[in-house]
VMD Tcl script that draws the C-alpha trace (Angstrom):
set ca {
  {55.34 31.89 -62.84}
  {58.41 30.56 -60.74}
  {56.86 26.84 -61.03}
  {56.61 27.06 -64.29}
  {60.09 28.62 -65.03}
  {61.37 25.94 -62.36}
  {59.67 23.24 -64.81}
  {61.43 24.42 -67.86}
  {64.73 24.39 -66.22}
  {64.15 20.72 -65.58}
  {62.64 20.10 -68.86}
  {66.15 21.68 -70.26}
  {67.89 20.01 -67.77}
  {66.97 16.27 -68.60}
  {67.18 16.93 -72.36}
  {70.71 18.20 -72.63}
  {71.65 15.52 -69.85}
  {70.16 12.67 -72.00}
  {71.57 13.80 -75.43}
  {74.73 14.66 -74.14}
  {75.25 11.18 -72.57}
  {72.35 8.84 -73.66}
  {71.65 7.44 -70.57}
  {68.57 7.82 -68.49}
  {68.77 8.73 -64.47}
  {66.22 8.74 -61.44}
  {65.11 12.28 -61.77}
  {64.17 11.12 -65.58}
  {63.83 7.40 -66.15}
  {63.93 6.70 -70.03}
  {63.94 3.82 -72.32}
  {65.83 3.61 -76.13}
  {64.67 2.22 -79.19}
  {65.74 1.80 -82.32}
  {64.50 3.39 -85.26}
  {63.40 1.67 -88.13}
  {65.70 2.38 -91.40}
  {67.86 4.86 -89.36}
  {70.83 3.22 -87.92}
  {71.99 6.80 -86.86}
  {69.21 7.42 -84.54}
  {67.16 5.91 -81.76}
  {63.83 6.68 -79.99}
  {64.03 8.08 -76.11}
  {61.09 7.50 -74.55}
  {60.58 9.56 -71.54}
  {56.90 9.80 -69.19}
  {55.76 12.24 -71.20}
  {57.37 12.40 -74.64}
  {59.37 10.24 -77.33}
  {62.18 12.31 -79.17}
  {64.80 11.25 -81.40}
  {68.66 11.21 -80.44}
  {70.53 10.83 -83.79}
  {74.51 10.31 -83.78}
  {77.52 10.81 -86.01}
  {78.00 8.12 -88.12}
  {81.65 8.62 -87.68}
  {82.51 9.31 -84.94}
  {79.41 7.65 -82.68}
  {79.16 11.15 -80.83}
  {75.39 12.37 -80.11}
  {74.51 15.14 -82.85}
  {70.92 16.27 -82.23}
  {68.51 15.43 -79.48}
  {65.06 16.69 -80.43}
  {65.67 20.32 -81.18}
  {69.18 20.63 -79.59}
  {72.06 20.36 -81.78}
  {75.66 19.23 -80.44}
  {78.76 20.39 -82.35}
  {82.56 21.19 -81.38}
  {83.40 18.34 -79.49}
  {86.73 18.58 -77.68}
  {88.21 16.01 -75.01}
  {87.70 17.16 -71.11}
  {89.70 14.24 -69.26}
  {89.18 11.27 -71.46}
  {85.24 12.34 -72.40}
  {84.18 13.80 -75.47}
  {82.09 16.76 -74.77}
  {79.89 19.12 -77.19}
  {81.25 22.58 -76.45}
  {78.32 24.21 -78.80}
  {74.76 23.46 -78.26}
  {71.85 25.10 -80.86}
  {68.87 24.96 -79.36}
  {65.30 25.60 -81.57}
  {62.17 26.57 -79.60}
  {58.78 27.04 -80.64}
  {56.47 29.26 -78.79}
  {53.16 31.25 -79.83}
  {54.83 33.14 -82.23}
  {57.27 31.15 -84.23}
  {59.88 30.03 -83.30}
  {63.52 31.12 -81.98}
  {67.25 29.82 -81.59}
  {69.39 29.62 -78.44}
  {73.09 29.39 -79.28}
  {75.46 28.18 -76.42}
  {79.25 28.25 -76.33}
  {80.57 26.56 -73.42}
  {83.81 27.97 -71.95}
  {84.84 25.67 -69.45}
  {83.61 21.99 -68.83}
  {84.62 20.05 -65.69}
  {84.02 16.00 -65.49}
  {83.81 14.91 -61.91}
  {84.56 18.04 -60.44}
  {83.82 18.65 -56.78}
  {80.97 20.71 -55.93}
  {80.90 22.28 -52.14}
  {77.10 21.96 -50.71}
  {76.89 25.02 -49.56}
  {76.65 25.66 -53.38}
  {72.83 24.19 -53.05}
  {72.16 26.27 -50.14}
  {69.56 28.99 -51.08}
  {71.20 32.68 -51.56}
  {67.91 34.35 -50.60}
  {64.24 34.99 -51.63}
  {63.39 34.75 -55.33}
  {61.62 37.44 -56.99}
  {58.41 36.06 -58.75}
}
mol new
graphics top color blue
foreach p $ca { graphics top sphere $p radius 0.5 }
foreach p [lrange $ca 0 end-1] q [lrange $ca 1 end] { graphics top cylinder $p $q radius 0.2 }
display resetview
């Protein structure tokens, strides 16, 4: 159960990472293509999966990625960040939303290490 929560996390992880920034990193190497007829979107294709990252046609910014949508945009030190994410999920029965309103966003902040430390055993 904790692998496969661990798994989602990740899963969530390199999804919002990539839409939010369109690029691709170690932990999730990724090529882009464009689609056909669409100059608003492109193709990411990941190991496992190919999902489409459309933009704003104004203003360039990422608007969905898959089943995440990006909206309220505001400037965090020169970089335009989504601070409300919708996120659609299907499961067994149906489907559900996730609604996110971020508070606070920090670019380059410094994080201490001992934040990565573990706190203590995890319940499975």
């Amino acid at each position: 159960m904790l692998q496969a929560f661990v798994a989602e996390a990740k899963t969530d992880f390199a999804r919002l990472t990539m839409g939010l920034f369109a690029s691709s990193f170690n932990g999730s190497p990724v090529q882009f293509a464009d689609v056909s007829g669409d100059p608003t979107s492109v193709n990411v294709i990941g190991p496992q999966s190919t999902v489409a990252l459309t933009f704003d046609p104004q203003t360039h910014l990422p608007r969905t990625f898959g089943d995440v949508t990006y909206s309220d945009y505001r400037s965090v030190n020169g970089v335009k960040v989504p601070f409300r994410l919708l996120m659609i999920r299907r499961d067994r029965d149906g489907s559900y939303s996730e609604e996110w309103d971020i508070r606070h966003f920090h670019v380059n902040a410094v994080i201490a290490p001992k934040m990565f430390e573990p706190r203590g055993e995890l319940v499975q």
